[in-house]
N, C-alpha and C positions, 0 to 999 in steps of 0.2 A: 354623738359619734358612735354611742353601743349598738343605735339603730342601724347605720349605713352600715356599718363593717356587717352585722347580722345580714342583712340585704344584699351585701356583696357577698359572703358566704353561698348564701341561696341563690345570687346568679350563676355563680361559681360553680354549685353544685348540679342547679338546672343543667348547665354547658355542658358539664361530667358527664351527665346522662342522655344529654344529645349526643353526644360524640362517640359511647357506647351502643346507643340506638343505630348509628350511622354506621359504624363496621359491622353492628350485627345484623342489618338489613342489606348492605351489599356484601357480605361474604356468607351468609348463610341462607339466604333463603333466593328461591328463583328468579322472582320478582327484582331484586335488586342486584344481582348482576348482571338478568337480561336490560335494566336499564341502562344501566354502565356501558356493557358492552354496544347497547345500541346507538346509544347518544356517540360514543365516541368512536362508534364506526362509521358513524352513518353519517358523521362529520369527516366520509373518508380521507382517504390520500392520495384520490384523485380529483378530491374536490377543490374548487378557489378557498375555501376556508382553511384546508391544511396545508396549502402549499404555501400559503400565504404564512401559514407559522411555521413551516419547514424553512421559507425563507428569513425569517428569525430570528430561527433557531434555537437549541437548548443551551450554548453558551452566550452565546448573545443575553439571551434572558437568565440565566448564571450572573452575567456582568452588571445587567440592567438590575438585579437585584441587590445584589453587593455593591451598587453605585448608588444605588435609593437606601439603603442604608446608612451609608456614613452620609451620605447628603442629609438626607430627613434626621436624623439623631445628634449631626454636628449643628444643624440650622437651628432646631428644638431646645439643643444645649444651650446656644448662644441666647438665644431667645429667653431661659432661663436665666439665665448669668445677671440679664437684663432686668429680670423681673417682671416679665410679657409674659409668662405664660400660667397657666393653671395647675399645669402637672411637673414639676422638677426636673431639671436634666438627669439626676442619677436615676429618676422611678422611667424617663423614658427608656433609656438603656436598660434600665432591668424588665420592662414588660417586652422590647425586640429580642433582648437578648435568651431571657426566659420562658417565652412562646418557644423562638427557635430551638431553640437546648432541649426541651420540653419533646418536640416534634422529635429530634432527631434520638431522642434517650428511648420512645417508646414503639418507633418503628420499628427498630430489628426483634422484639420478641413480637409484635403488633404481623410484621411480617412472615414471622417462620410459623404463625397460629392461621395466617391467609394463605399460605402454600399449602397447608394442611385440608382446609378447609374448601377453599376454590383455589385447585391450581392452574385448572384453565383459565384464570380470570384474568381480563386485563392488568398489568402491574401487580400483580399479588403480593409486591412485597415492598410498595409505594404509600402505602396510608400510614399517617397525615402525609399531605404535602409540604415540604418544607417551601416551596415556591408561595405558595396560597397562605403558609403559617405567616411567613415574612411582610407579604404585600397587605395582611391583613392587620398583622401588628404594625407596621409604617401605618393605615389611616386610623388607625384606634387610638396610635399616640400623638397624631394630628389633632384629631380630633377630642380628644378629652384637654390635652394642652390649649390648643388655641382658644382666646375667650372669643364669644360672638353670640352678636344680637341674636337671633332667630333660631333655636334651636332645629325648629322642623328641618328648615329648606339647608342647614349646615348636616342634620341626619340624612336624607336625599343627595345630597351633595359623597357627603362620605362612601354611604353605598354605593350610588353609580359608579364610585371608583374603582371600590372595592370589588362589583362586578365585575368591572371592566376587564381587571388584572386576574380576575378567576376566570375568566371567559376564555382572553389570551393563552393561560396555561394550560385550556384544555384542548383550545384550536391548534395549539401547537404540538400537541401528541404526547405533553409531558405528563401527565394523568387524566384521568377518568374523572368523574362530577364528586362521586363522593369523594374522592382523597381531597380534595379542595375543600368540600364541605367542613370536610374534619379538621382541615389546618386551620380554616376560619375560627373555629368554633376552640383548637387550642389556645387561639391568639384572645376571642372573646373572652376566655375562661381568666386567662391570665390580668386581661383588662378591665374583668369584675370585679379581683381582689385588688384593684390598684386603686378603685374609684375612690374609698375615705381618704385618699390622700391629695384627691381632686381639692386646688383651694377657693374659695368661692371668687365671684367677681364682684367687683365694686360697684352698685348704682347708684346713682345720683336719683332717676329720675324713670321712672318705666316707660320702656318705649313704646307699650301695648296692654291694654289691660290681660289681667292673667286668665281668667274666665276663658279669650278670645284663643291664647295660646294652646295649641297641637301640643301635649305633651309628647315623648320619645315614647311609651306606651300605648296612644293616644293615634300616634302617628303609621304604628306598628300595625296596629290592630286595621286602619284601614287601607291600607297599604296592603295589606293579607286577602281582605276583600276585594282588592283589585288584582290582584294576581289569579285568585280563584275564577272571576269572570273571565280573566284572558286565556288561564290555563282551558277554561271551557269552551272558549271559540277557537284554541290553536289548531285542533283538529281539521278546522276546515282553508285555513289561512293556506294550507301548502297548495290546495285548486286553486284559489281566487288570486295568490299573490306570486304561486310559484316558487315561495320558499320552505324548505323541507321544515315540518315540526320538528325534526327532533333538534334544531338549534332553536326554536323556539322555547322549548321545555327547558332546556338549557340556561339559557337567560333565564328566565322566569322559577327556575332551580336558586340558579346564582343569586338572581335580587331578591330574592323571600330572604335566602339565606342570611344575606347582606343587611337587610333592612334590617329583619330581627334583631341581626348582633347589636348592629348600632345604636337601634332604638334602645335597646335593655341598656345600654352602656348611657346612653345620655341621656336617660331619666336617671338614672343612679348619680351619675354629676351634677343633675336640677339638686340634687336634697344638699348637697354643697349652698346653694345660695338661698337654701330657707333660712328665717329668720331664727335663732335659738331658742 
């Protein structure tokens, strides 16, 4: 147990200093708010992508969040109650409720230091995103709670969502790439320190030899590798297919992002089912 809490510490801590890296690269240096700015202009408002999230909309998605909340957390509780699940109904309300509290306790000094710093910048006083903090913390506490065979393809599974719902929030004009990053990455932080209380799963019988098994590190690592090859041909994808890179960049912003989180998070839950 001294091992994992140690290990969750240090993912906990890694997260800290990603999410420091992340406002100090889009609000300080040029490089990172012409991304910003680019990706989420250039995904303008007169494009099919932003009208498509103008049609909606920022309450809509306000509602759609607030309604994945008590859904995912009352579903997770029961599921608890039941004794289905890995993570406790009260640890999943305290990493949704904790990300978001988290989110919204260090934006206002987080944003009166980005009005200083870039005031031209898009949302200057938006990071984290609590939309992306939220949607992030719902698959993290999916995901560590429900038990399942496969780790890899339920780490893939999670991300794509997680993408999904950060993609959404950015097509919709409610932030820029990084404030999602960084909400991601409060939620991660928060579901590093939760993992020693991940309880293992029961097997009978392995359904795969473990040698064969993608670990969540494992998975991570090549999955990185595959993003760097795409990120190397998006450059030329907007001639050949006609769709602009900077939603390309985008996605493949989002899913590194996503992937990382998940994968750190669900090797952290494998050391739950080693043997003592």
């Amino acid at each position: 147990m001294r091992a994992r809490i140690a290990l969750a510490l240090a993912a906990a801590a890694l997260g800290l200093g990603a999410l420091a890296a992340t406002y100090t690269v889009a609000f300080t240096t040029d490089v990172g708010r012409r991304a910003d700015a680019r990706i989420f202009n250039r995904i303008g408002d007169h494009s099919s992508f932003r009208k498509f999230g103008h049609r909606i909309g920022g309450d809509k998605l306000n509602l759609i969040a607030a309604g994945g909340v008590v859904l995912g957390a009352t579903l997770l509780s029961i599921l608890s109650l039941l004794d289905k699940t890995r993570l406790r109904g009260m640890y999943v309300l305290t990493l949704i409720g904790g990300a978001f509290a988290t989110t919204e306790f260090i934006k206002p000094p987080l944003g009166e230091w980005g009005r200083r710093l870039a005031p031209s910048r898009v949302a200057a006083d938006a990071f984290p995103s609590g939309h992306a903090t939220l949607a992030m913390a719902i698959v993290l506490a999916a995901f560590m709670a429900l038990p399942v065979g496969r780790r890899s393809v339920s780490t893939l599974c999670a991300a794509a969502l997680a993408t999904l719902l950060g993609l959404l929030i950015v097509v919709g004009g409610l932030h820029p790439p990084s404030d999602v990053i960084g909400g991601s990455l409060v939620a991660g932080i928060w579901a590093a320190l939760l993992t020693p209380l991940v309880r293992p799963v029961e097997r009978s019988v392995s359904a795969e030899p473990r040698e064969h098994r993608l670990s969540g590190i494992g998975l991570g690592a090549v999955t990185l590798a595959v993003f760097v090859f795409v990120g190397a041909i998006a450059v030329y994808v907007q001639q050949v297919f006609g769709i602009h890179r900077a939603l390309l960049f985008l996605v493949i912003g989002l899913a590194l992002a996503s992937v990382l989180i998940v994968a750190v998070i669900g090797a952290l839950c494998e050391l739950a089912d080693r043997p003592r």
